[in-house]
N, C-alpha and C positions, 0 to 999 in steps of 0.2 A: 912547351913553346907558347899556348899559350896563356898561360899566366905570365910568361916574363912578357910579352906584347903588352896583358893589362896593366903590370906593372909601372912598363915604360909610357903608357897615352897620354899623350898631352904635355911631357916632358921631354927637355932637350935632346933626349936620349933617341924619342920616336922620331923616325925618319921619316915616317907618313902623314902624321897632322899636327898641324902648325901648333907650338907649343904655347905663341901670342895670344893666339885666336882661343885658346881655351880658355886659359888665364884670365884674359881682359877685352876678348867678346871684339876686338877688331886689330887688326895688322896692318901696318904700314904701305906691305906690297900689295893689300885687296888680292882681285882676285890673278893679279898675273905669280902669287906666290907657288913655292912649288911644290906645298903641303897643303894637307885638303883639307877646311877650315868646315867642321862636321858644326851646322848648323843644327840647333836643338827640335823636337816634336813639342816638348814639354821642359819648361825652367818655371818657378817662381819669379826670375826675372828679366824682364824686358829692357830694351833701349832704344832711347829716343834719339835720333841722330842728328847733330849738327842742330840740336834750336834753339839753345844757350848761344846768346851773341852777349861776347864781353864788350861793355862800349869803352874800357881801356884801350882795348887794340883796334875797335874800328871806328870809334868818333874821330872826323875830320872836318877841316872848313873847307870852306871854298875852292882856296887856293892849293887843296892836299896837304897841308899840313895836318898833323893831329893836333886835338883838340884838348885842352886838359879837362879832366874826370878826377876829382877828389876822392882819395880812397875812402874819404864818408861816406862822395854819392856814392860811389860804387857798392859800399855794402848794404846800402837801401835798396839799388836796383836789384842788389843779388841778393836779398833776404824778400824783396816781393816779389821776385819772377820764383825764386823757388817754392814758396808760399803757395803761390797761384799754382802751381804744377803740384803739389805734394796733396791740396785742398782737391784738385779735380779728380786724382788717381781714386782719392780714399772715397770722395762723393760716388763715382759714377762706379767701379769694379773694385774697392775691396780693401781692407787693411792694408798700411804698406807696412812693412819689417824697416825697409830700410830707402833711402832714396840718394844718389851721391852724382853731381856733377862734375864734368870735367873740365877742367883750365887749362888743357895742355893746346898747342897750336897744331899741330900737327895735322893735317887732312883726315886722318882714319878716327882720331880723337874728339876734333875741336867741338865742345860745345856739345858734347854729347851726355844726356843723363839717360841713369841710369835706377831704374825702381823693380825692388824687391819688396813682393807683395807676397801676403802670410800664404796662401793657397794658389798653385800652378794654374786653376781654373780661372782665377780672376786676372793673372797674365794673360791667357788665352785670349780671354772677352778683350781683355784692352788691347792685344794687339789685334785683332779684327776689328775693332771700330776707332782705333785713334789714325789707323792710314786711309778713314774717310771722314778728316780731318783736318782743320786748319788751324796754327797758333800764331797769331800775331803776324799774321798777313802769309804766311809759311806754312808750305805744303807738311805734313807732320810725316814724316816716316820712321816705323815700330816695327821692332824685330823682337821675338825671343832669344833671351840672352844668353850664354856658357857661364855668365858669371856668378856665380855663388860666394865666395868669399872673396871680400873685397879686398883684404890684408894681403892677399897672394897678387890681388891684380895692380895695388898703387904702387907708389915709388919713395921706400924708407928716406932714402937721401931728400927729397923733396918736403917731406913729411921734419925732418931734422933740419931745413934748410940750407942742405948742403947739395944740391943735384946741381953738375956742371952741364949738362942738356939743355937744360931750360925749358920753355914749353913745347918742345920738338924731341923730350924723351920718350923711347916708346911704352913706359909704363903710364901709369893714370895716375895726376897730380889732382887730386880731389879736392876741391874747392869749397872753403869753410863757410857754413851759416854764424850769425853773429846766437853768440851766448842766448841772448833775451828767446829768441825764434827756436833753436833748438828746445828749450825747456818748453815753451810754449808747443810746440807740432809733437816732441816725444814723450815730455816729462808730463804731460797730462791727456794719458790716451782715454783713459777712463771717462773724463771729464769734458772732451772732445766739445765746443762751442763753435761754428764757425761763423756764427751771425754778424761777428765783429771784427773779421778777418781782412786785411786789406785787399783788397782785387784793383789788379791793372787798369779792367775796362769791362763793363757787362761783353762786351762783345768781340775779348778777346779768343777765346774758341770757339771756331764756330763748326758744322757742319763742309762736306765738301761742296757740295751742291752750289750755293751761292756765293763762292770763292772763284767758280771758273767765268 
């Protein structure tokens, strides 16, 4: 018995925890779900919830209308917001393996990144000092993650351009770095310089202390 329990965890088969929540580290229903969503002691990877703001979906004027955002700016804003988060992880606790954001709309999803760092200790450290934290004017809240492979947690059809969900599917639609940026953060870890790195703002993170 059990081994067939181990075999079933976390899959649709197990009756007792959420098979979302292990897969892709948040569910739709939170906490009113009616499997038990076994939050980790110890992952390699953390999430940052909700601090990816796409200005596609919330630039507006005045008058509520939205606002147009060229998909140029867009992949500026979103190769130096990821930059500036991928630069801070590795400065302050530790190698990362891997870092992946999310695009999807969804409340349990939106905006959430997600970093896998080489050693579970250096998770630890970051999620103890990034939820006494601030990013761009935004309280920072870090969790350790369920998620290990990302392949199991995004959404093929998304990935193929075919998901009829759109950003309210409940897998994770991971959100591309531009070519130049990826070679530069992975293809030269060895090599690692960040003296010449774009940043936001000296005073984008800050401590909590002078935030309240």
């Amino acid at each position: 018995m059990a081994e067939y329990l181990a075999s079933i965890f976390g899959t649709e088969k197990d009756k007792v925890n959420c098979s979302f929540y292990f897969k892709i580290g948040a569910c739709r229903h939170g906490d009113r779900c009616s499997r038990l969503h076994n939050k980790p002691t110890f992952s390699q990877t953390i999430a940052l919830l909700n601090i990816y703001r796409n200005p596609q979906n919330s630039a507006q004027s005045a008058d509520g209308l939205h606002c147009a955002v060229s998909d140029v700016e867009m992949q500026e804003h979103y190769d130096q917001f990821f930059e500036e988060v991928f630069a801070e992880m590795e400065e302050k606790y530790g190698e990362v393996e891997e870092m992946n954001v999310c695009d999807n709309l969804g409340d349990h999803l939106v905006g959430n990144v997600y970093v896998k760092f080489r050693r579970e200790e250096d998770a630890e450290k970051a999620v103890m000092d990034l939820n006494n934290r601030w990013f761009n004017a935004q309280a920072v809240h870090a969790e350790l993650s369920p998620v290990t492979d990302f392949r199991e947690a995004c959404c093929r059809q998304y990935e193929m351009g075919e998901c009829t969900r759109g950003g309210f599917c409940n897998f994770m639609h991971l959100k591309p770095i531009s070519r130049e940026l990826r070679r530069e953060l992975y293809g030269r870890r060895r090599k690692r310089c960040l003296e010449g790195s774009r940043s936001m703002s000296p005073d984008v993170w800050r401590a909590l202390g002078p935030c309240l």
